[in-house]
C-alpha positions in Angstrom: 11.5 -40.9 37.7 9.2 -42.7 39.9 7.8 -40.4 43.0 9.0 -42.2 46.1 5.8 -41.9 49.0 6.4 -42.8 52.5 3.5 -43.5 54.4 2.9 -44.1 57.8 0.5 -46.7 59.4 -0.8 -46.9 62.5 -2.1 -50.5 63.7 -4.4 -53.0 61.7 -8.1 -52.1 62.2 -10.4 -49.2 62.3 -10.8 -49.0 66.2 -7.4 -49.4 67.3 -5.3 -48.9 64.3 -5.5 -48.0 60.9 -8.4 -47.9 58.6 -8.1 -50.6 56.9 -10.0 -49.2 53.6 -8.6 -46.0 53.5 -4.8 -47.9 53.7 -5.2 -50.4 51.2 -6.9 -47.7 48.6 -4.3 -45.1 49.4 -1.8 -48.2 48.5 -3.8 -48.9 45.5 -4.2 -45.4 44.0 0.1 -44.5 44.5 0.6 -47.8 43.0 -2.0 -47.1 39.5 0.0 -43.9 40.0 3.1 -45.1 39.4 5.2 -43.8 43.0 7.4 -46.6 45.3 5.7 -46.4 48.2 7.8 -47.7 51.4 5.2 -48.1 55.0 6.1 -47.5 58.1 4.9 -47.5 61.7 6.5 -46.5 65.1 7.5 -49.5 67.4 5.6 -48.8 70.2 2.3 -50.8 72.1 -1.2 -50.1 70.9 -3.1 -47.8 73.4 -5.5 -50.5 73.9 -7.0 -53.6 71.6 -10.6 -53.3 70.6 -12.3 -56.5 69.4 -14.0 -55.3 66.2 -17.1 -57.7 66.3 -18.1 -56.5 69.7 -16.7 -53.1 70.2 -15.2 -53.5 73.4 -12.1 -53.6 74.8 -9.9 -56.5 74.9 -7.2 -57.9 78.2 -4.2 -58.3 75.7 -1.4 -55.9 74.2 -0.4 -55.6 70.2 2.5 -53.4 68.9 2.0 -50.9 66.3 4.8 -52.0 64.0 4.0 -55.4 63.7 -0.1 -55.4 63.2 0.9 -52.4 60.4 2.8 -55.2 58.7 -0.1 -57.3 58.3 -1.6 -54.5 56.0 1.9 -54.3 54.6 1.8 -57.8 53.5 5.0 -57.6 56.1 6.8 -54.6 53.8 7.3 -51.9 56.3 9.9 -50.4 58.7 10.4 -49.3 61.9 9.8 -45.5 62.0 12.6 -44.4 63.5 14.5 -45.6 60.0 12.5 -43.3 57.8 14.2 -40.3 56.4 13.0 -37.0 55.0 15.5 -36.9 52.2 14.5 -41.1 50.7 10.8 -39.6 50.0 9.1 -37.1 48.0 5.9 -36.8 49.9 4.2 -38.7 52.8 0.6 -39.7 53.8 -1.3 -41.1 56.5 -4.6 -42.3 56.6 -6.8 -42.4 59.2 -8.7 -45.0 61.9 -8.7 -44.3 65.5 -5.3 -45.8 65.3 -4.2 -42.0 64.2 -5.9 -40.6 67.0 -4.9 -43.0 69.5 -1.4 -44.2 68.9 -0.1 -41.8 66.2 -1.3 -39.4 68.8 -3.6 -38.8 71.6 -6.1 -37.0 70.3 -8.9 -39.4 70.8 -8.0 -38.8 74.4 -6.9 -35.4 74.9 -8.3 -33.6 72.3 -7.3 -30.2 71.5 -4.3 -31.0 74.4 -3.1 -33.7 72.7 0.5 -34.6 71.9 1.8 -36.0 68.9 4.0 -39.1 69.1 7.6 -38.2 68.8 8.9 -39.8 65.8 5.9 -39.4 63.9 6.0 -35.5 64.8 9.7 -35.7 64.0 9.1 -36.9 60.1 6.3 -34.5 59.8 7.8 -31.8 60.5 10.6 -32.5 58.7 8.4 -33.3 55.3 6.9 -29.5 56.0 10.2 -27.8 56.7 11.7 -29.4 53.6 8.6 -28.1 51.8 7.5 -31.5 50.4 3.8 -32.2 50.1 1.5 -34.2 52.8 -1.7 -36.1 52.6 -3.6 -36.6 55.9 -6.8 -38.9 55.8 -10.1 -38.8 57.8 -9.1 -38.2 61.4 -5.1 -37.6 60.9 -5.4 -34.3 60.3 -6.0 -33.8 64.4 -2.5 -33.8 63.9 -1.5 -30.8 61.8 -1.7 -27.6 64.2 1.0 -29.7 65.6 2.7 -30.1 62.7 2.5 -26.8 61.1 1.2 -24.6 64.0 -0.4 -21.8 63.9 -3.6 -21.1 60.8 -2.6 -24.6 58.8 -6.0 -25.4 56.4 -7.3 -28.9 56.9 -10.5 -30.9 57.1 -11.8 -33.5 58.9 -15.2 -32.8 57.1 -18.4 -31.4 58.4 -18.5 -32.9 62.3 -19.0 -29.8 64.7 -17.1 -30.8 67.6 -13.8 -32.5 65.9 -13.7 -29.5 63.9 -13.9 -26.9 67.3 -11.3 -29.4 68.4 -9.0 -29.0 65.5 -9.5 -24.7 65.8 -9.1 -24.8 69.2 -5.6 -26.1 68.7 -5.0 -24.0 65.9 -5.8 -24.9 62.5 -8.5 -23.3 60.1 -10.7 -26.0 59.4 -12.8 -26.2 56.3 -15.9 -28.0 55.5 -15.7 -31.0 52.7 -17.8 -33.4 51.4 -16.4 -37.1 50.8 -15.6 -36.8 47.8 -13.4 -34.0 47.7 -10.2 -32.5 49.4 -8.7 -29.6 50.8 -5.6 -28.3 50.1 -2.8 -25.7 52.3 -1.3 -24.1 49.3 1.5 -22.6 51.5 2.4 -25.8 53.4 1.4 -28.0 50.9 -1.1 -29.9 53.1 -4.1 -32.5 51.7 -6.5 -33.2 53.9 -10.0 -35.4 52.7 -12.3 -36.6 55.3 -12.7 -40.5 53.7 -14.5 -42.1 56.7 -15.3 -39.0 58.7 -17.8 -38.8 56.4 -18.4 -41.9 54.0 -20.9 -44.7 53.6 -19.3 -46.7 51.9 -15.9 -48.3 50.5 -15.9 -46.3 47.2 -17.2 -42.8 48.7 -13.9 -43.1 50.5 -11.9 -43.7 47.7 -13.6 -40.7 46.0 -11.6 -38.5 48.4 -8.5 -40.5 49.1 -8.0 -41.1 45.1 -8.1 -37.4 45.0 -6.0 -36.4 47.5 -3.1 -39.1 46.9 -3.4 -37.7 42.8 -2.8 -34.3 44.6 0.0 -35.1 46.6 1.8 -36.6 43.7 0.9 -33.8 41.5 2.5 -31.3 44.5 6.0 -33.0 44.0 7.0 -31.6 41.0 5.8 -28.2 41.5 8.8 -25.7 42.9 
């Protein structure tokens, strides 16, 4: 039977949203591998637009949900309609999106909060003991998650990493191209654009660490 993947997106673009890349290729790699993936995004307003020619900030609102759907090819659902108990593992990859309307780490850092219904199906993929993948800056998110000693990476950068510790988590170092996993709370992290140069150094990681995930669902 087919692995059924939920996975959460958090805007359209790598300064306000989700990474573009690192979506599409962790949509690609479940789809060579076989799993039904269903997206989904929580209703709520973008913390701010960013025009991604210039960099700066732009006067107008966007919702979550409904620029995800344009990376969705307009397949996804509202958040609050995702249930633990459909899916056999979830993922999110990163963009500032992650950090900013996921969650408000890119604000707050190590005080930050996680967006309710996001922390809500997290934490009820970990209690239910069924594998995650977190991508490039998501794992900001998973001493809030899992609490207390949960292994992740967001790769080699000094301060995101003190961030990450300060909060909680044990964070190890990682290249691109590889991934590290929480045996006990069957957690994937890979650092993707934390760390990559490129479109296919990215996938090195993300390829990985979605082949993980899936592997991670059958074992007891």
């Amino acid at each position: 039977m087919n692995k059924k993947v939920a996975v959460i997106l958090s805007g359209c673009g790598v300064y306000d949203g989700a990474e573009i890349h690192e979506s599409v290729i962790t949509l690609l790699r479940l789809d060579q591998r076989g799993a039904e993936v269903q997206c989904f995004a929580p209703n709520i307003a973008q913390l701010h637009v960013i025009n991604h020619v210039t960099g700066e900030e732009m006067p107008e609102t966007r919702n979550v949900l409904v620029e995800s759907a344009r990376i969705a090819r307009g397949n996804i659902k509202d958040l609050r309609d995702a249930k633990v108990e459909d899916f056999d593992a979830l993922i999110v990859p990163g963009g500032f999106g992650a950090a900013k309307n996921l969650s408000d780490f890119a604000i707050n850092g190590s005080d930050c909060t996680v967006q309710p219904e996001v922390l809500a199906l997290a934490k009820g993929f970990a209690a239910a003991g069924k594998p995650v993948g977190l991508i490039c800056i998501a794992p900001s998110m998973a001493a809030r998650i899992y609490g207390e000693g949960v292994i992740c990476t967001i790769g080699s950068d000094a301060d995101t990493a003190a961030a990450l510790e300060a909060m909680g988590a044990s964070h190890e170092e990682c290249t691109v191209g590889e991934v590290v996993e929480d045996a006990q709370h069957k957690l994937v992290t890979t650092p993707a654009y934390m760390l990559a140069q490129s479109i296919s150094e990215a996938a090195s990681g993300i390829n990985k660490l979605v082949d993980r995930v899936l592997e991670l669902t059958t074992s007891a």
